[in-house]
C-alpha positions as CSV (number, residue, x, y, z in Angstrom):
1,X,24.0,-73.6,52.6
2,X,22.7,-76.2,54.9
3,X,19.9,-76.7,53.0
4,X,22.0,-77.8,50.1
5,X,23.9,-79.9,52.4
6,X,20.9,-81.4,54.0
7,X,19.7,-82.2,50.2
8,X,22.8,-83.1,48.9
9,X,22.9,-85.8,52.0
10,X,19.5,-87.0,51.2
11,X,17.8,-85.8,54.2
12,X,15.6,-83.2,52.4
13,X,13.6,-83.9,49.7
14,X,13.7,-80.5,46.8
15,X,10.5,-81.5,45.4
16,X,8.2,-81.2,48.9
17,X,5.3,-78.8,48.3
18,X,6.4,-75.9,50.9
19,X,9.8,-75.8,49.1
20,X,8.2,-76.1,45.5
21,X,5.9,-72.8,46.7
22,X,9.0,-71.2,48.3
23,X,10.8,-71.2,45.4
24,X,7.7,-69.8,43.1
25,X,7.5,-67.0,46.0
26,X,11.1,-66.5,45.1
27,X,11.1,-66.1,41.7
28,X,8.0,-63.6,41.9
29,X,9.8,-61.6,44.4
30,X,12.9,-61.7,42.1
31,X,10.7,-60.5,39.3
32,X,9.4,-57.4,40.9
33,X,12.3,-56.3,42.4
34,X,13.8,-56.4,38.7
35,X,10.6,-55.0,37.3
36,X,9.8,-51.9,39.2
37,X,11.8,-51.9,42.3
38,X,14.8,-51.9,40.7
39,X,14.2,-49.4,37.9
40,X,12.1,-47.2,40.8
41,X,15.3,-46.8,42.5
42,X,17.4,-45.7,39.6
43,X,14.8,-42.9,39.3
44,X,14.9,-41.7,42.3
45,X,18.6,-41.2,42.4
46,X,18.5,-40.1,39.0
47,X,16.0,-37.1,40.3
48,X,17.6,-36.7,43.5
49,X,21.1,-36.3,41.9
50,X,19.7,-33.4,39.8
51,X,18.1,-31.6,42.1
52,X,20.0,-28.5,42.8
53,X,18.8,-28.1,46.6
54,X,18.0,-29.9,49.4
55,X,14.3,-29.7,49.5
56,X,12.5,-32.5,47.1
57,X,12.1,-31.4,43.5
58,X,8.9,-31.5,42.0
59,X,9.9,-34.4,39.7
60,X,11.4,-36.0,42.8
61,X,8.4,-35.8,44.5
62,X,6.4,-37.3,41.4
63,X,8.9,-40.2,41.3
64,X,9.1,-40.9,45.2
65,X,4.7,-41.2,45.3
66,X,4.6,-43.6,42.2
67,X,1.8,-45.6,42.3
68,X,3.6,-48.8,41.0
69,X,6.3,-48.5,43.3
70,X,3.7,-48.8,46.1
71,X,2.7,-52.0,44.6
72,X,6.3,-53.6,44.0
73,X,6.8,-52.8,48.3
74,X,3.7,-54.4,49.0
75,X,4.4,-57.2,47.1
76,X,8.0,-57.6,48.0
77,X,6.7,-57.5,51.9
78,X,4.3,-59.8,51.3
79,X,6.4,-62.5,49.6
80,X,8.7,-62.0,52.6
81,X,6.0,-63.3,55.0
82,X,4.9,-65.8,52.6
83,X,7.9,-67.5,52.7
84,X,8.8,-67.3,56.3
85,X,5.2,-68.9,56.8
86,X,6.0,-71.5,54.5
87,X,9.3,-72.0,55.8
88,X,8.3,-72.3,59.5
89,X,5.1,-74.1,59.2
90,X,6.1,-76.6,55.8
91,X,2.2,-76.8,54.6
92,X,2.2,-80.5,52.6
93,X,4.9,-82.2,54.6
């Protein structure tokens, strides 16, 4: 909110590099939390809900070790750190 204020005020320039990258970050963060986080987590309700005791089903277990999943954290984690770098240390300012 301050941000917007700060820009809205005309002390912060939307167009500097760091933001330019921060909001890229953002969008690609967006984007695989819609693409395989999201639909990740529906699965593994889905399976959890349906299985009938309270050890891990085997089709919980497949769903909680997917591969792609492994790859949407990792790239979730590491947009998070991206953008906190670019956030404290504005590169092109």
């Amino acid at each position: 909110m301050f941000g917007l204020l700060a820009a809205a005020t005309g002390q912060l320039d939307f167009f500097q590099p760091w933001l330019l990258a921060s909001y890229l970050v953002f969008v690609i963060a967006m984007a695989t939390g819609a693409i395989t986080t999201g639909p990740w987590a529906e699965r593994v309700a889905s399976a959890a809900a349906a299985s009938e005791t309270d050890r891990m089903s085997p089709e919980l277990t497949v769903v909680v070790h997917d591969g792609r999943a492994r790859v949407g954290s990792v790239v979730l984690m590491s947009a998070i750190v991206v953008m906190i770098f670019l956030i404290v240390v504005k590169p092109g300012r």
